[in-house]
C-alpha positions in Angstrom: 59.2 28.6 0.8 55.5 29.6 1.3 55.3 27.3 -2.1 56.2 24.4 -0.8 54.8 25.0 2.6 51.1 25.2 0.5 51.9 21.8 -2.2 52.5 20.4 1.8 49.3 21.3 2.7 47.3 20.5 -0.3 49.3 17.1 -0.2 48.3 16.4 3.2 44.1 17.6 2.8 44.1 14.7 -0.4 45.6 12.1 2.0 42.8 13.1 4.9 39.8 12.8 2.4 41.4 9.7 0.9 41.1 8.1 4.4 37.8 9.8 5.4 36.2 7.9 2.1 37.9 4.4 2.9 36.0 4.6 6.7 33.1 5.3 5.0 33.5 2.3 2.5 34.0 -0.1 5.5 30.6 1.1 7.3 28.7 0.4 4.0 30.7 -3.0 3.2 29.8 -6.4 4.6 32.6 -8.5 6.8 33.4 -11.8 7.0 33.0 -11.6 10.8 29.8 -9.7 11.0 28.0 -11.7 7.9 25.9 -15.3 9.2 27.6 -18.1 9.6 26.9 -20.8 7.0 26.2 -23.3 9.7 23.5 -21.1 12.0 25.2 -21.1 14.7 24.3 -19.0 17.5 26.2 -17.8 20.8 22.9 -17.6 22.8 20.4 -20.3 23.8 16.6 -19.4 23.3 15.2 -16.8 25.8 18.5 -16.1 27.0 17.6 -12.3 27.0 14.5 -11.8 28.5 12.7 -8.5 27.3 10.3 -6.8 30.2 6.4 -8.3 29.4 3.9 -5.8 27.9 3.5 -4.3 24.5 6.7 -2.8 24.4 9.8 -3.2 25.6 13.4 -2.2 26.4 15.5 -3.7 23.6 18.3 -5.8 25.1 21.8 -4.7 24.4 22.7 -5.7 21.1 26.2 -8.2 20.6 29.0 -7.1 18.4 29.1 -10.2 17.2 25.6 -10.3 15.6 24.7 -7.2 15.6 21.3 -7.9 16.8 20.3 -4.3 17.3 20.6 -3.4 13.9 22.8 -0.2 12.3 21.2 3.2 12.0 23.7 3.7 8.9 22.1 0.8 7.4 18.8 2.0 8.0 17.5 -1.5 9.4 15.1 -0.9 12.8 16.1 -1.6 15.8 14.0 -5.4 15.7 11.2 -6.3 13.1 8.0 -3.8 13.6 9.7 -1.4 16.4 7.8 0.7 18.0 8.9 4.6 16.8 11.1 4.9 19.5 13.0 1.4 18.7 11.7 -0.4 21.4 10.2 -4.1 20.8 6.7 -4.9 19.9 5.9 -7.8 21.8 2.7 -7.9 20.1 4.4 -7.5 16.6 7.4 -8.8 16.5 6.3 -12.4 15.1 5.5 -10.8 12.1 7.7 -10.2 8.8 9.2 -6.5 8.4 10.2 -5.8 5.5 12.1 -2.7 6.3 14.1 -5.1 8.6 17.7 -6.6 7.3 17.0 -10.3 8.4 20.7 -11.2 7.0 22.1 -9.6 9.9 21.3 -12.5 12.7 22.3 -16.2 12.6 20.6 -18.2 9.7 18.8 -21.1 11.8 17.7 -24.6 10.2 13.8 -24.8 10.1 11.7 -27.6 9.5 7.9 -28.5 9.2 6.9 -31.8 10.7 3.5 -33.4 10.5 1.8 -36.7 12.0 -0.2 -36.2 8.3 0.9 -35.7 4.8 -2.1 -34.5 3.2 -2.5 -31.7 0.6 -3.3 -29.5 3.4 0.0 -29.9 4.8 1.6 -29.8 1.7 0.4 -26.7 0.9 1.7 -25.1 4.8 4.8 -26.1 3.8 5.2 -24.5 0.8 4.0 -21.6 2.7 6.5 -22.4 5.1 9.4 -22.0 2.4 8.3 -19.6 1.4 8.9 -17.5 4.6 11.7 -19.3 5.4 13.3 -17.9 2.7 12.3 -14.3 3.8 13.3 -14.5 7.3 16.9 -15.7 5.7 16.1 -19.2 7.5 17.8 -22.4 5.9 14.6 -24.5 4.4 15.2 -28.3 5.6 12.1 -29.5 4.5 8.7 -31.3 5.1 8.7 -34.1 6.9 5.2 -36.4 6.5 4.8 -39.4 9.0 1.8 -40.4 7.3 -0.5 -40.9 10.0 2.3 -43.4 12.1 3.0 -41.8 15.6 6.2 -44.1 15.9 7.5 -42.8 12.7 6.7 -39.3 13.6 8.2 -39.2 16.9 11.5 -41.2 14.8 11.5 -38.6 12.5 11.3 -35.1 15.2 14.2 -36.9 16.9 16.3 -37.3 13.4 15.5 -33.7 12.8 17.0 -32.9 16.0 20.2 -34.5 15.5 20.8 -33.4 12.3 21.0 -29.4 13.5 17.5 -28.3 12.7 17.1 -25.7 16.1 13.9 -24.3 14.6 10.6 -26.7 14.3 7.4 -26.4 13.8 5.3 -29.3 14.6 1.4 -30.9 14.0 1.1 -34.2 16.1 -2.5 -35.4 16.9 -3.1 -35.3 20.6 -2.6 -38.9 21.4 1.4 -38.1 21.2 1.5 -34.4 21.8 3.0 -35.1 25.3 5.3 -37.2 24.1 6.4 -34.5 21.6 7.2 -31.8 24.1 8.9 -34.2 26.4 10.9 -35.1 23.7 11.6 -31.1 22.4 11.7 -30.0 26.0 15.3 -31.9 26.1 16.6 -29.9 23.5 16.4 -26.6 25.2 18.6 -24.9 21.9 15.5 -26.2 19.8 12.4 -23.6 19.6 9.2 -25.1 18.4 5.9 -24.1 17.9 2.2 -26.0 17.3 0.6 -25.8 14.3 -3.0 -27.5 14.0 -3.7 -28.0 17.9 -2.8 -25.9 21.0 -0.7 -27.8 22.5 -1.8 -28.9 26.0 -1.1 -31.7 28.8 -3.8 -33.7 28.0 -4.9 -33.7 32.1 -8.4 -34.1 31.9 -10.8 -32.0 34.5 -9.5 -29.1 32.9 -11.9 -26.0 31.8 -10.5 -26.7 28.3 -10.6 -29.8 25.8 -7.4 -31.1 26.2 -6.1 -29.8 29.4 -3.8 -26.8 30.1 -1.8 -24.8 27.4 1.9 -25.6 27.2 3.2 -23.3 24.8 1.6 -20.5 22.6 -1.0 -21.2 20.4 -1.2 -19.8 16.8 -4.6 -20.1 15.5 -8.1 -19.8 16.0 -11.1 -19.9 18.6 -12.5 -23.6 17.1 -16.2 -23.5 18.7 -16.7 -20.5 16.7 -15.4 -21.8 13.4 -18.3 -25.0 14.1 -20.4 -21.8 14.8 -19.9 -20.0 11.4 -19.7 -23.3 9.5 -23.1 -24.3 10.5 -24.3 -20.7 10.2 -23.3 -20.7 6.7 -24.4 -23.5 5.6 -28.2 -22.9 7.3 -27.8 -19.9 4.8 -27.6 -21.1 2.0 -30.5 -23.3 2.1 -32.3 -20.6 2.9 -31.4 -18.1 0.4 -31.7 -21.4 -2.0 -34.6 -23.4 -0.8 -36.6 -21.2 1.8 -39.1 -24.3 1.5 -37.3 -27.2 2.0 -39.1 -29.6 4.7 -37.2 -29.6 8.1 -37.8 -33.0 8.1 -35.8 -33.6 4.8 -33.1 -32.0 5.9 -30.0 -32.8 7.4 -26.7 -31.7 9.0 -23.6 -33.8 8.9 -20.5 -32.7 10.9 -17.3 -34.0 10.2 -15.2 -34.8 13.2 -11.5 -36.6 14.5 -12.2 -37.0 18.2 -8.4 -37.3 18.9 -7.9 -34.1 18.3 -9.3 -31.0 20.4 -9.7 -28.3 17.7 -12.1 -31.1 16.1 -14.1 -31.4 19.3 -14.7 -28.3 19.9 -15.3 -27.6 16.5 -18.1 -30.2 16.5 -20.0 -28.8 19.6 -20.0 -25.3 17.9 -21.9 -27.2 14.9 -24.0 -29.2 17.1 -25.0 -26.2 19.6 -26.1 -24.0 16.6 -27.7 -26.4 14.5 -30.3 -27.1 17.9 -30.5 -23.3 18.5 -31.3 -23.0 14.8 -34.3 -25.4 15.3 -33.0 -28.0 13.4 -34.1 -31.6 14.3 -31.9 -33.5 17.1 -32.6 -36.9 15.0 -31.3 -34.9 11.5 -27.9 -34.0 13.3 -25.4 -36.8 12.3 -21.3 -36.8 13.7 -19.3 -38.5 11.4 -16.5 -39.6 13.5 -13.5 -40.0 11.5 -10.7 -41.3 14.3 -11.0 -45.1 13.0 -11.1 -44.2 9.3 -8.4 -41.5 9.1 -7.6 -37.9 8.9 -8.3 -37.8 5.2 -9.8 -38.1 2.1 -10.4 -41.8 2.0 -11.5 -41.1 5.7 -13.8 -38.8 4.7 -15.5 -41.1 2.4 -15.5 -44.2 4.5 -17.2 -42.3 7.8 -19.6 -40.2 5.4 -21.0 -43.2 2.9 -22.6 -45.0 5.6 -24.2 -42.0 6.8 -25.8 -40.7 3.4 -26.5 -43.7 2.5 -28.3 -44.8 5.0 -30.7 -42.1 5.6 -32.2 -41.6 2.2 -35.2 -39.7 3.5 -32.8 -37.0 3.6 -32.9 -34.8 0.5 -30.5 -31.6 1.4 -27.4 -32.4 3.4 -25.9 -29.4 5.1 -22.4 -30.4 5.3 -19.7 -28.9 8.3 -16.8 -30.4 6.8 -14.0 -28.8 9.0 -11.3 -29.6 6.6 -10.3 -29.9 3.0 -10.2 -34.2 3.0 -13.2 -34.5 4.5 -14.9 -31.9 2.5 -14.1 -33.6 -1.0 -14.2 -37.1 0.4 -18.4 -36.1 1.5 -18.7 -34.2 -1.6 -17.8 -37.3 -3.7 -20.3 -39.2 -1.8 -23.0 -36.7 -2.2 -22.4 -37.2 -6.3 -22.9 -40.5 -6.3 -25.7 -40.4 -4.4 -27.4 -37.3 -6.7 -27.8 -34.9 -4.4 -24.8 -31.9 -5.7 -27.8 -29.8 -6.3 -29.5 -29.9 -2.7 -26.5 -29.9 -0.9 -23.7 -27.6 0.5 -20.9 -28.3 2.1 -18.2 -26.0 3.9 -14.4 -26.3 5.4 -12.2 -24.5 7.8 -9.4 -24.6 5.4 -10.1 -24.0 1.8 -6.6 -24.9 0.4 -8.3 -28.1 -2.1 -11.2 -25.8 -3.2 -8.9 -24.0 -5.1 -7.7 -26.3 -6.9 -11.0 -27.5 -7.5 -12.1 -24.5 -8.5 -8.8 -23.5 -10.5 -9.7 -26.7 -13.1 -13.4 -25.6 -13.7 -14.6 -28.3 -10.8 -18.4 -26.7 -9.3 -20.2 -28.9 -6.8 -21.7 -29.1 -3.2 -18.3 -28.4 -1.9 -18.9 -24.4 -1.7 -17.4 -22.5 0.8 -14.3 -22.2 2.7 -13.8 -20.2 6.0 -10.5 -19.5 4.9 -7.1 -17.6 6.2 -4.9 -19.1 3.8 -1.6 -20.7 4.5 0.9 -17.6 4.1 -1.5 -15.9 6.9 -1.2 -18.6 9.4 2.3 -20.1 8.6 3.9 -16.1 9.6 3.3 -15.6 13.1 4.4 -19.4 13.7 7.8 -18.8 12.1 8.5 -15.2 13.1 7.8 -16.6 16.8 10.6 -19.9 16.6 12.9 -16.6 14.8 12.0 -14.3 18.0 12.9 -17.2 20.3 16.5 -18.4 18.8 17.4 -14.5 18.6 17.0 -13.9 22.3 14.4 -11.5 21.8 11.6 -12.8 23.7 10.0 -16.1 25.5 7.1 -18.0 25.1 6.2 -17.1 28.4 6.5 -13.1 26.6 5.1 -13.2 23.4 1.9 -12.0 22.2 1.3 -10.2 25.9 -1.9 -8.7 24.6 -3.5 -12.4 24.0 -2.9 -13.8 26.6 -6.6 -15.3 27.8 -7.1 -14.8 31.5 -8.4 -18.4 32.4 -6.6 -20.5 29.6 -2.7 -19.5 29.5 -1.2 -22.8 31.5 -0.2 -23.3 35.2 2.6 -22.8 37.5 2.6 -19.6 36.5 3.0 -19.5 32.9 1.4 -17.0 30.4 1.3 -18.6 27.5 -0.7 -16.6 24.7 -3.4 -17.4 22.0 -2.8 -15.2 18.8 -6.1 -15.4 16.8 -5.6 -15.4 12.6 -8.0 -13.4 10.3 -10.3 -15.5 8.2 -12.7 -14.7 5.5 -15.4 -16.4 3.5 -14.1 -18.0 0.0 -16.1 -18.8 -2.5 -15.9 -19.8 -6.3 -17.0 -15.6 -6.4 -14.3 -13.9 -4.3 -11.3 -16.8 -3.9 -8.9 -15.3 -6.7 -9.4 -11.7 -5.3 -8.6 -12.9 -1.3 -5.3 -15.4 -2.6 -4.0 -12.5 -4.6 -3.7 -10.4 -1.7 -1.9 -13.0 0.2 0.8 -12.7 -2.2 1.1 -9.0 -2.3 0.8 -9.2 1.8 3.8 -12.0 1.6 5.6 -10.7 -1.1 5.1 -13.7 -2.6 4.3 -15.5 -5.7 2.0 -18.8 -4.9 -0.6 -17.9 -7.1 0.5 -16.4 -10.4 -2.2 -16.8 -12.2 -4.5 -14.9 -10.1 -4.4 -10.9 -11.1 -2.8 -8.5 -8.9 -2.5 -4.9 -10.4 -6.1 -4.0 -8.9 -5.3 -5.4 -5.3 -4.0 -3.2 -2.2 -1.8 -4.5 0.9 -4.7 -2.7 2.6 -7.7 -4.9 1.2 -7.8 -7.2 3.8 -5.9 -7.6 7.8 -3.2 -9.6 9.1 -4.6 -8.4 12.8 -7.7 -9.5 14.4 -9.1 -7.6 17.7 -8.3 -9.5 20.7 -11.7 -10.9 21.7 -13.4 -9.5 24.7 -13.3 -12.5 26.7 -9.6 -12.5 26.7 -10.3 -10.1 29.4 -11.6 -11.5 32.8 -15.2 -10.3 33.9 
């Protein structure tokens, strides 16, 4: 009897441990009802849960449906960069975690949409793939209007119908109003600026443009006119102490229908006076009737060049890639490569330049390269559609006291990190990029000697965020 009673037993402890390791195989296997939907759909509208403002928050309860919270078995945080104790990062949360399982939320459409089509955009939005692909976001694609407002306004709409609830958007400011009336009927849609801050365009304003109307991603554009013109004042000094101040001049590049361009150009013009360079030397090549790119470039900088030939070294604030090649081309005709530099905000067409053995007065780029600023923009449409945060929440810490909107909005202004490229240093600063991004847009550029550390994705918030 006490046989049986014990093959019982033992009968009964293998059935317990057989049932004991099936429990544990369902934690550790995916289900069909916890997994993404195909079609990104989502049971909450953006914003729907409202985390308290400040650096951190309380994380919102998490739905069984998408498991929003994250699983402690799975050893995902709580949302991407938690703070220790699991609580959101407001300041933070825009950006990629890698520690963070992504596949867990609703995989939302994203699109790139821009009044241009230039290699500049290009280029964002194969940084925008990129990360789409890392925040398991479905990649619809760039969309280029070619400079044609009608088409671009035809072509947000289409985006909108076809399911894209994720967009991120670069219209000049001659339609940016247009474009958040339109978005603003779509509340399921989030969007975000790209180029511009986008304001509403109501003049008497402190700010070019008017007031903010949504969060800004980007950087402070009087001071990239400031460091362009400081550069280039540099290198004729380090290269021609001598040169005649009378012989030399400063051409800025500008595109007065948009406000980062404007501002931009005062920064250059306000330094290049302070510097002591000559009011009558100082030259604003107006781009708006030519167009935002190369063959713009060309057509507002020929005239200019060649019409002052008793200028001999052309100090050149190009502000961006088409405008920079389309001076420099004008600069070679005229023989002046030697005795001239010219810089960019931007940087993305240098490298090419440079990557074919291509060496001329188009030297520098202020750069933060197009991973850098394409990651905030979509981890902040991400934070929106998961009902982690608003755009009246995010980014609390950058938040300028004077400049964040009316009626009581606090939109922020999240600065980007840039650094000076030059045929030197470019290779070294776009392979960290990559090891940053975990990406793979430069191959040819080395990697084993290059640390996640080398460079930062932060900046300081600026002191005058902070009211005197």
């Amino acid at each position: 009897m006490k046989k049986i009673i014990a093959v019982i037993l033992a009968i009964i402890l293998v059935l317990s441990l057989a049932a004991c390791n099936s429990r544990e195989d369902d934690k550790t296997s995916p289900s069909a009802e916890g997994s993404p939907s195909a079609s990104g759909s989502a049971s909450q509208a953006p914003g729907s849960t409202s985390p308290s403002q400040g650096n951190t928050s309380s994380a919102p309860a998490a739905s069984p449906e998408s498991n929003a919270g994250g699983s402690a078995e799975g050893g995902s945080p709580p949302y991407p960069n938690a703070n220790a104790d699991g609580t959101m990062n407001l300041d933070k949360i825009a950006h990629y975690d890698p520690n963070y399982d992504y596949t867990q939320n609703p995989r939302w459409k994203f699109a790139y949409i821009s009044q241009a089509s230039g290699p500049l955009n290009i280029t964002a939005a194969n940084a925008f793939e990129h990360w789409a692909n890392l925040f398991n976001m479905e990649w619809h694609g760039f969309i280029g209007a070619n400079n044609d407002s009608d088409l671009f306004m035809t072509q947000l709409q289409n985006l909108i119908d076809q399911g894209v609830n994720a967009i991120i958007c670069d219209p000049d400011n001659t339609i940016m109003q247009a474009t958040v009336n339109l978005l603003n009927r779509y509340p399921e849609v989030a969007w975000m600026n790209r180029m511009s801050p986008a304001r509403d365009g109501m003049e008497g304003t402190p700010y070019i443009g008017g007031n903010l109307i949504n969060n800004y991603v980007g950087f402070d554009n009087f001071d990239a006119g400031v460091q362009q013109t400081l550069k280039v004042i540099e290198w004729l000094q380090d290269t021609y102490p001598d040169a005649p101040l009378d012989e030399v001049g400063c051409l800025v590049m500008g595109f007065s229908a948009s406000p980062p361009f404007q501002e931009r150009v005062m920064g250059a013009e306000q330094t290049w006076l302070q510097w002591g360079g000559l009011k009558e030397n100082l030259f604003i090549g107006d781009a708006v009737a030519t167009g935002l790119s190369l063959q713009g470039g060309i057509d507002t900088a020929g005239p200019i060049i060649s019409m002052n030939s008793q200028i001999k070294y052309w100090l050149v604030v190009g502000n961006v890639d088409d405008f920079g090649m389309g001076v420099s081309s004008i600069i070679s005709q005229q023989g002046l490569e030697e005795t001239s530099c010219i810089v960019v905000f931007g940087g993305s067409a240098l490298l090419t330049q440079w990557d074919s053995g291509q060496y001329d007065a188009f030297r520098y780029a202020l750069f933060a390269g197009p991973l850098m600023y394409g990651e905030p923009l979509m981890g902040a449409v991400y934070a929106f559609l998961n009902g982690w945060t608003t755009p009246n929440e995010i980014w609390p810490s950058w938040v300028k006291w004077d400049d964040h909107g009316i009626n009581g909005n606090t939109f922020s202004q999240f600065r980007l990190p840039t650094s000076w490229i030059s045929a030197e240093n470019y290779r070294h600063f776009l392979g960290w990029t990559d090891v940053y991004a975990s990406a793979n847009q430069y191959p040819n550029y080395p990697k084993d000697y290059i640390n996640r550390d080398d460079f930062s994705a932060f900046v300081p918030v600026p002191a005058n965020y902070a009211q005197p």
